[in-house]
C-alpha positions as CSV (number, residue, x, y, z in Angstrom):
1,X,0.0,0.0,0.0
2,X,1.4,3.2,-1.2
3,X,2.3,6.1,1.6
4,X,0.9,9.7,1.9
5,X,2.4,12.3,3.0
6,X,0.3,15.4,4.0
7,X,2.2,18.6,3.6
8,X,1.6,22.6,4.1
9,X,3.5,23.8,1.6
10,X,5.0,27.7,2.5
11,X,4.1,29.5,-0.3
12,X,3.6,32.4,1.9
13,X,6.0,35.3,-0.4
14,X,6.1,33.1,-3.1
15,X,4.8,33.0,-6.9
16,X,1.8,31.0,-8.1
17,X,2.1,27.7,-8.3
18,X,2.1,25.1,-11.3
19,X,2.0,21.7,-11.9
20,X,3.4,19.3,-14.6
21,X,4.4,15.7,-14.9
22,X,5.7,13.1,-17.8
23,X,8.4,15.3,-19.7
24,X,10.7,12.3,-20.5
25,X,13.8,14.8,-21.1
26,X,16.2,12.9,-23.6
27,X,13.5,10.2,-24.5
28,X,13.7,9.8,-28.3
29,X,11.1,6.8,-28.3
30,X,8.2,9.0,-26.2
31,X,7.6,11.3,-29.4
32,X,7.0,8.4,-31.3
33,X,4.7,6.1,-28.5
34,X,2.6,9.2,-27.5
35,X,2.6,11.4,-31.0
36,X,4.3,14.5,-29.6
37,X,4.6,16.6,-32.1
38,X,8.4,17.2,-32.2
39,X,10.8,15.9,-35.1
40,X,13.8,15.6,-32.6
41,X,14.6,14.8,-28.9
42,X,16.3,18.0,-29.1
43,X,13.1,20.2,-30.2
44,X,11.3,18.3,-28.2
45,X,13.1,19.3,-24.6
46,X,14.1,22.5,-26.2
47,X,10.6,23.4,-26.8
48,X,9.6,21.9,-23.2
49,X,12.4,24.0,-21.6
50,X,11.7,27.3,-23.4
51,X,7.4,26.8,-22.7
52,X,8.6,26.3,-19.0
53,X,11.2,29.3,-18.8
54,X,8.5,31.7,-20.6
55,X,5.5,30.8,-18.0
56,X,7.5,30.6,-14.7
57,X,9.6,33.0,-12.6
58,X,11.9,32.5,-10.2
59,X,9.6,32.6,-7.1
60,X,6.9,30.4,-8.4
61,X,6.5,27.2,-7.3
62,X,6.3,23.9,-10.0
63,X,5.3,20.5,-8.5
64,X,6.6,18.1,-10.8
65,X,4.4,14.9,-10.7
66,X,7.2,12.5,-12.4
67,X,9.1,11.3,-15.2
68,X,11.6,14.0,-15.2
69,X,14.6,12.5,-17.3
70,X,15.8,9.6,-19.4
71,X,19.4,11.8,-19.1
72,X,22.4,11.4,-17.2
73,X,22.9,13.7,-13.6
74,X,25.2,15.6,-15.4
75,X,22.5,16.8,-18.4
76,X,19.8,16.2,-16.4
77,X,21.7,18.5,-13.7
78,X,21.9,21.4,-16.6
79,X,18.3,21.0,-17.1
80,X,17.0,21.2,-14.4
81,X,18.9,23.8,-12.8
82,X,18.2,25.9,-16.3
83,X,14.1,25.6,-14.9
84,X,13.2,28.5,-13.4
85,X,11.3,28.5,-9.8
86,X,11.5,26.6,-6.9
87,X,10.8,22.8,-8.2
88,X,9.3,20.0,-6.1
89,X,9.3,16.2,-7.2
90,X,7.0,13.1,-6.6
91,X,9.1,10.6,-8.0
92,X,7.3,8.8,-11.3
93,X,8.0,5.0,-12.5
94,X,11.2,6.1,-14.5
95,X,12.5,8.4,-11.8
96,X,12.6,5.2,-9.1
97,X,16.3,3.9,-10.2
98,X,17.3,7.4,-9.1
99,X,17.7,8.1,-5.4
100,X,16.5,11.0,-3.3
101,X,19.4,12.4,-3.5
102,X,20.4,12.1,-6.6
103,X,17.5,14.1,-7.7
104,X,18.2,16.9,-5.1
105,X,21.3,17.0,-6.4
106,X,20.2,17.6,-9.8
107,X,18.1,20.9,-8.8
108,X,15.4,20.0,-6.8
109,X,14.3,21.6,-3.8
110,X,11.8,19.2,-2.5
111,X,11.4,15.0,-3.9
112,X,8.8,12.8,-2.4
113,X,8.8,8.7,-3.3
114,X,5.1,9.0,-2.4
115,X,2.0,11.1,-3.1
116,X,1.4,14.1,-1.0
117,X,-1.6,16.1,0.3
118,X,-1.5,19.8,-0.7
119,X,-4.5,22.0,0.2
120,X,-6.2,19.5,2.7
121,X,-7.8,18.4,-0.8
122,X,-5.4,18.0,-3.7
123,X,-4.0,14.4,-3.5
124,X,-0.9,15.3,-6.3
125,X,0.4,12.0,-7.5
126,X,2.4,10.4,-10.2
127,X,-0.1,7.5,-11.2
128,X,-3.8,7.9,-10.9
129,X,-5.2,6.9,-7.8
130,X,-8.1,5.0,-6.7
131,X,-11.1,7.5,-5.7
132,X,-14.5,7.0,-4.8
133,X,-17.3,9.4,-5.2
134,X,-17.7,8.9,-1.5
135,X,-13.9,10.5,-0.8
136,X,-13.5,13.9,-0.4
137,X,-10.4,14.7,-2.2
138,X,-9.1,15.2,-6.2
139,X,-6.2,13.5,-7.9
140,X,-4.0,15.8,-9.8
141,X,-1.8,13.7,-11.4
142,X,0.4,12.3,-14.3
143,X,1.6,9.1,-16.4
144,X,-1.6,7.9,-18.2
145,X,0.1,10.8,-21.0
146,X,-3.3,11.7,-23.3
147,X,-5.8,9.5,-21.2
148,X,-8.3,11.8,-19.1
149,X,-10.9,10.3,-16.5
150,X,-14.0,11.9,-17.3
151,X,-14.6,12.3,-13.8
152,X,-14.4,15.1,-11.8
153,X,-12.2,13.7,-8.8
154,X,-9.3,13.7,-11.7
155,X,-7.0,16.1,-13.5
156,X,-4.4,14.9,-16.2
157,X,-0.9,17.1,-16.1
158,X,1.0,15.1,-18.2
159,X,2.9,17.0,-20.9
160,X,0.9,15.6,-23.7
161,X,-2.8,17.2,-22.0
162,X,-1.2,21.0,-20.7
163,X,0.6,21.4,-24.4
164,X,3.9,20.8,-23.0
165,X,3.8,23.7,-20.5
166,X,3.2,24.0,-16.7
167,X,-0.2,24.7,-15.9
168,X,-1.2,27.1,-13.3
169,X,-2.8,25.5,-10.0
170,X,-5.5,28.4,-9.7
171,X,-6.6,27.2,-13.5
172,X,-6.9,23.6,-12.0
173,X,-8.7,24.2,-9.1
174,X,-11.5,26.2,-11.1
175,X,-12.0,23.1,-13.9
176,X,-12.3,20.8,-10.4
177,X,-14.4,23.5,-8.6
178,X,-16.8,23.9,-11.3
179,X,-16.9,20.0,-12.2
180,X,-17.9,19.6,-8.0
181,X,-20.2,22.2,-8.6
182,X,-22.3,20.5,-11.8
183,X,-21.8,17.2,-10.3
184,X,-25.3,16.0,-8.9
């Protein structure tokens, strides 16, 4: 049984905050298995990295839902580090080889092997997981790539549904918020 962790994050003096998940930096095969429309690995995270640097400033936060990098520490190091704000990971199914550590090392304030509580009411994984109409939270989360639920306890960050750019958390919270409200 997977572990959550509850956290309040201090965002007090902070930017907004964003979420994203399933960039596969360096993944050549991903543009072909999910139809991203990029010619080259190298568009592909030069596009991802430029959509990222031109939505995000340096005191925003970015909670990054998994699957950073197929890289080595040292590019993945000079990517990450070239991401601007202050970046927090849940560890995805292609980050687990990687410890901890190694990811901190790599530029990221915050990683987390499990999913976390954020907002007493945002359960922010890396894999969708199982909800209930009779449980009072929403999954943001990642790694199902173009597959949305159509239900309204779920909302799909992977790169492939936010067109390869963070999303704002505000612009989440309104699609859940109005899907709670026009549920019956």
């Amino acid at each position: 049984m997977p572990r959550i962790y509850k956290i309040e994050c201090e965002v007090d003096g902070m930017g907004n905050i964003f979420m994203i998940s399933d960039m596969h930096f360096g993944h050549k095969h991903i543009i072909r298995y999910e139809n991203r429309p990029f010619a080259t690995v190298d568009e592909m995270d030069n596009t991802m990295i430029q959509n990222w640097n031109q939505m995000i400033g340096k005191d925003d936060v970015v909670f990054v839902l998994g699957d950073v990098s197929f890289y080595n520490k040292e590019k993945t190091t000079q990517i990450i580090q070239s991401l601007h704000g202050y970046k927090t990971l849940i560890i995805g199914n292609h980050d687990e080889g990687r410890s901890v550590t190694w990811w901190r090392e790599v530029g990221f304030e915050e990683v987390y092997r499990y999913p976390i509580v954020y907002e007493k009411f945002y359960i922010l994984s890396h894999d969708p997981l199982y909800m209930s109409k009779n449980m009072p939270y929403a999954n943001i989360h990642g790694h199902t790539h173009h597959l949305k639920y159509e239900d309204t306890q779920f909302f799909n960050v992977s790169v492939e549904c936010i067109n390869y750019t963070p999303m704002r958390f505000d612009e989440i919270k309104a699609v859940i918020t109005k899907s709670e409200e026009g549920a019956s």
